[in-house]
C-alpha positions as CSV (number, residue, x, y, z in Angstrom):
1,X,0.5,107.1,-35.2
2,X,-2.3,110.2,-35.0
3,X,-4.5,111.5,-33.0
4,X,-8.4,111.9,-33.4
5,X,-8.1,115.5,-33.8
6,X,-4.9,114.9,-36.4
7,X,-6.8,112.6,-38.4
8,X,-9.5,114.7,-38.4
9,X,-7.5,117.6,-40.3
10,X,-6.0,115.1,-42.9
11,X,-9.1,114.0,-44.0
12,X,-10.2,117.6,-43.8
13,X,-7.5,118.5,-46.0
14,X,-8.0,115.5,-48.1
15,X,-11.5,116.6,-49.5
16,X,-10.3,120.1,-50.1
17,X,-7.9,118.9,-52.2
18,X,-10.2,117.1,-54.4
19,X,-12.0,120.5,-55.1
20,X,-9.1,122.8,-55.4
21,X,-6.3,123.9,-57.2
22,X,-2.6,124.5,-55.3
23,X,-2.6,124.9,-51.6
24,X,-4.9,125.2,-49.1
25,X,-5.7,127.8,-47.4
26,X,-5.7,128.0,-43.6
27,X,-8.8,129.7,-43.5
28,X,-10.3,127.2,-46.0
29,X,-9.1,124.2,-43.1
30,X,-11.0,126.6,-40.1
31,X,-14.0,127.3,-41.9
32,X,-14.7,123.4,-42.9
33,X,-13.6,122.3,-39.5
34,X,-15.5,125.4,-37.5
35,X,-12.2,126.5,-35.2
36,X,-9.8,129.1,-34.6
37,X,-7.3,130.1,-37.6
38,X,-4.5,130.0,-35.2
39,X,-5.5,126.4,-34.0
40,X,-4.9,125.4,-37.9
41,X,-1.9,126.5,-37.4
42,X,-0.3,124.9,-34.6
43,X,-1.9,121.7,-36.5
44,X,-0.4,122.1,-39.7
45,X,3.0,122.5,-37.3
46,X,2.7,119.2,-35.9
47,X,1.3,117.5,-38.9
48,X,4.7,119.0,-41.1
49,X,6.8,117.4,-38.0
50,X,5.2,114.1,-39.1
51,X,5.8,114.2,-42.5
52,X,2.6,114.4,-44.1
53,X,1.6,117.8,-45.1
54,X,4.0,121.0,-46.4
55,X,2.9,124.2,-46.0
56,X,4.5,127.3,-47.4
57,X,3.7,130.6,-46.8
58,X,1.1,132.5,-49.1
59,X,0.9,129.1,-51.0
60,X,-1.0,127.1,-48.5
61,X,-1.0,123.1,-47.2
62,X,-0.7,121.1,-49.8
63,X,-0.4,116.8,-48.7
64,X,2.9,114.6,-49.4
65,X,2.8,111.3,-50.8
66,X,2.8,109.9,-47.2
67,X,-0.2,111.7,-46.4
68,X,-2.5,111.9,-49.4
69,X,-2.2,107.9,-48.6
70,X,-2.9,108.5,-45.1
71,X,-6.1,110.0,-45.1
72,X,-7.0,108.3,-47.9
73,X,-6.8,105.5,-45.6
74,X,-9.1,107.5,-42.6
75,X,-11.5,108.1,-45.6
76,X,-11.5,104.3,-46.9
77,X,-12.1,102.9,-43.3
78,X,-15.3,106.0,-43.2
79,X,-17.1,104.8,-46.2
80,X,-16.6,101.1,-46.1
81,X,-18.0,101.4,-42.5
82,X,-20.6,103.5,-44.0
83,X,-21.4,100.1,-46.2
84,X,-21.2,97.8,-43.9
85,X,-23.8,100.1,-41.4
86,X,-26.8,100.5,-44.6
87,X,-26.2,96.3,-45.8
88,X,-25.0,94.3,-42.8
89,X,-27.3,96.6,-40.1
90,X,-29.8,98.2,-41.7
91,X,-29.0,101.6,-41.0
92,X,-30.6,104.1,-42.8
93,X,-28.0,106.6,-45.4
94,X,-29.1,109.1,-43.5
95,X,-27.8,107.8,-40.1
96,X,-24.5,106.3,-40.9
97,X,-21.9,109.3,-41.0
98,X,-22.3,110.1,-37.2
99,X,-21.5,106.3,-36.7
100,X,-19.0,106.0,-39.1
101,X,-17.1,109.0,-37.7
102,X,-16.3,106.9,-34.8
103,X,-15.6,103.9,-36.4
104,X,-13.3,105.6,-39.3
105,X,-10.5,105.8,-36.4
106,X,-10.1,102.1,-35.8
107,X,-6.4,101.6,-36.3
108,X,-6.2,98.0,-36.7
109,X,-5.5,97.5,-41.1
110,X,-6.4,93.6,-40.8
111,X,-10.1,94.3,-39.2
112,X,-10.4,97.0,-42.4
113,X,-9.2,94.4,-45.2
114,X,-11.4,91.9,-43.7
115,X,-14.3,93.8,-43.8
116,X,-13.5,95.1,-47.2
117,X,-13.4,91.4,-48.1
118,X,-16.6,90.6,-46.5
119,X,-18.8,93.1,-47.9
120,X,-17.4,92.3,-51.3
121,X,-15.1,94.6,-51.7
122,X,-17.6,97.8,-52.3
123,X,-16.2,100.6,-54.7
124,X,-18.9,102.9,-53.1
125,X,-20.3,104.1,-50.4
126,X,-24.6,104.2,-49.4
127,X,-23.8,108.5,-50.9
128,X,-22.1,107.5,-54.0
129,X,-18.9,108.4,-52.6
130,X,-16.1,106.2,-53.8
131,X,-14.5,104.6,-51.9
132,X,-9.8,104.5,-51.9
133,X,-8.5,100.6,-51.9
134,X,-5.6,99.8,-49.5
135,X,-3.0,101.6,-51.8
136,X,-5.3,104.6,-51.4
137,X,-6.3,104.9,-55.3
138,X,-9.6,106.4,-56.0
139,X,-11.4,105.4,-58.9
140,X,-14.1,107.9,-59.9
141,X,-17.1,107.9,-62.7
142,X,-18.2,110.3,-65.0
143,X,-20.9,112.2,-63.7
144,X,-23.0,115.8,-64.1
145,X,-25.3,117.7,-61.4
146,X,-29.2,116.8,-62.4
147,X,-29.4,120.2,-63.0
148,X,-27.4,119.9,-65.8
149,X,-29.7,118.1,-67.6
150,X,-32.2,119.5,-70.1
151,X,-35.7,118.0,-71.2
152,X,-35.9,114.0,-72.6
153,X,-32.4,113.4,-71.0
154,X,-32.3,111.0,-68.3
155,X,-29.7,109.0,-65.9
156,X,-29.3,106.9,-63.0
157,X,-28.6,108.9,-59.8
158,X,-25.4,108.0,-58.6
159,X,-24.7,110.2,-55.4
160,X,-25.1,113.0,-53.8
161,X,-23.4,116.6,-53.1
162,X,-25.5,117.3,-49.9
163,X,-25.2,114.2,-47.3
164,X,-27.0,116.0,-44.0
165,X,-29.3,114.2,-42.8
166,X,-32.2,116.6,-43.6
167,X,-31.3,116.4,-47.2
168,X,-31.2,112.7,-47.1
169,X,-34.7,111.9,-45.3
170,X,-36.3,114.6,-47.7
171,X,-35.1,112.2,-50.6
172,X,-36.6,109.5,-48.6
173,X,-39.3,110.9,-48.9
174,X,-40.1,111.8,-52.4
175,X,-38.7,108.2,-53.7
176,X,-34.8,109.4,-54.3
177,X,-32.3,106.4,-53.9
178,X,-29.0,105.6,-55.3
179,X,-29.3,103.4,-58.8
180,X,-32.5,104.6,-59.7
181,X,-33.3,106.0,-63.5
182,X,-34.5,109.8,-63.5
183,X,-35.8,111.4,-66.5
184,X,-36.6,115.6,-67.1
185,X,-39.6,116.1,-68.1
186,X,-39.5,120.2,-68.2
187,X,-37.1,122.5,-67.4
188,X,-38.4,125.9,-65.6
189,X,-36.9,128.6,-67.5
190,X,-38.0,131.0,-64.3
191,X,-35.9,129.2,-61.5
192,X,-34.7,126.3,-63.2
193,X,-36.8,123.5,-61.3
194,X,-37.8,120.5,-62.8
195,X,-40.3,118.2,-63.2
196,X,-38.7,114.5,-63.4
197,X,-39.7,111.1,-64.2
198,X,-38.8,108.6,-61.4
199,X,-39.7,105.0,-61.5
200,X,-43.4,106.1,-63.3
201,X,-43.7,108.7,-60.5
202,X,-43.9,112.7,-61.6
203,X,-42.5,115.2,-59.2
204,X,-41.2,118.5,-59.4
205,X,-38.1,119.6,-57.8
206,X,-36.3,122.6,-57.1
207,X,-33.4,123.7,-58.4
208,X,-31.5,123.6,-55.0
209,X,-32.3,119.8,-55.0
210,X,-31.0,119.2,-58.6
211,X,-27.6,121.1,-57.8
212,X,-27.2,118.2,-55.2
213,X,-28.0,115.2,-56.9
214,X,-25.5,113.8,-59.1
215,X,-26.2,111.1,-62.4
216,X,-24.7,109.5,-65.2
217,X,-26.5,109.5,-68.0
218,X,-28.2,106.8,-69.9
């Protein structure tokens, strides 16, 4: 069994590991999870005790079998909760990670299985995040930064890099969801912001936005 605050660095760990190559750094750990170096360290101490990290020296954390699946698991019970919040409650996508964060530590695998049953057995979440199954496999899409794009190409917004909840309520705002078709109209050569197509609505964007919406083109 783990504790919050153990969890907490696996899953941590987890998503660093998704965006970087080797070990992790115990700086990299601190700075994500706003503490102490030296706390990191006596973490990563207890977590090697318990089998699911190794760290060596100038090389950096890297996650064992054991514990890729592990927090793979904390990460699974996160986003289907996430699901379950924006369908089953209403919660807006900007509300649910708060939420979530509590719920994600809910030990019991049954009350997880059922609800991945019951909400149809979701392979993302309300971000576009996807979401591990029970053997803690993660199946990903293809997908590009709308920035990427250049004029007359389009495709349907499928996450996001950005998930505060400022970012969120600003897409809100302008008409931004999940699954809907966006289309570059021009391309700024200046600053790089577009003006899009969305749904027969024109807006313009900055480049800051586009770097944190993701699509798959059509």
């Amino acid at each position: 069994m783990f504790t919050l605050s153990e969890e907490n660095y696996l899953k941590t760990i987890y998503h660093l590991a998704l965006i970087t190559s080797g070990g992790i750094s115990t700086n990299a750990i601190a700075e994500q999870l706003e503490t102490k170096a030296s706390s990191v360290t006596d973490m990563i101490k207890k977590l090697s005790e318990k089998k699911v990290l190794i760290y060596k020296k100038y090389k950096g954390v890297t996650l064992t079998i054991f514990g890729t699946k592990t927090a793979a698991n904390i990460v699974r019970k996160h986003r289907l909760w996430e699901v379950f919040l924006v369908e089953k409650l209403n919660f807006s996508w900007d509300e649910v990670h708060d939420v979530a964060e509590q719920l994600e530590h809910i030990k019991s695998a049954k009350l997880i299985n059922q609800l991945d049953s019951f909400l149809g057995f979701p392979t993302h979440d309300p971000h576009g995040d996807p979401i591990p199954d029970s053997d803690g496999n993660l199946k990903t899409i293809e997908k590009s930064l709308l920035s990427t794009l250049v004029k007359n190409e389009s495709g349907i917004c499928v996450g996001v890099d950005d998930s505060s909840s400022e970012f969120l309520q600003f897409l809100d705002k302008k008409g931004i969801t999940l699954g809907k078709k966006i289309t570059v109209l021009e391309k700024e050569d200046f600053d790089n912001s577009l003006s899009i197509l969305i749904e027969n609505k024109k807006l313009s964007i900055s480049n800051k936005i586009a770097n944190n919406l993701y699509i798959q083109k059509s």
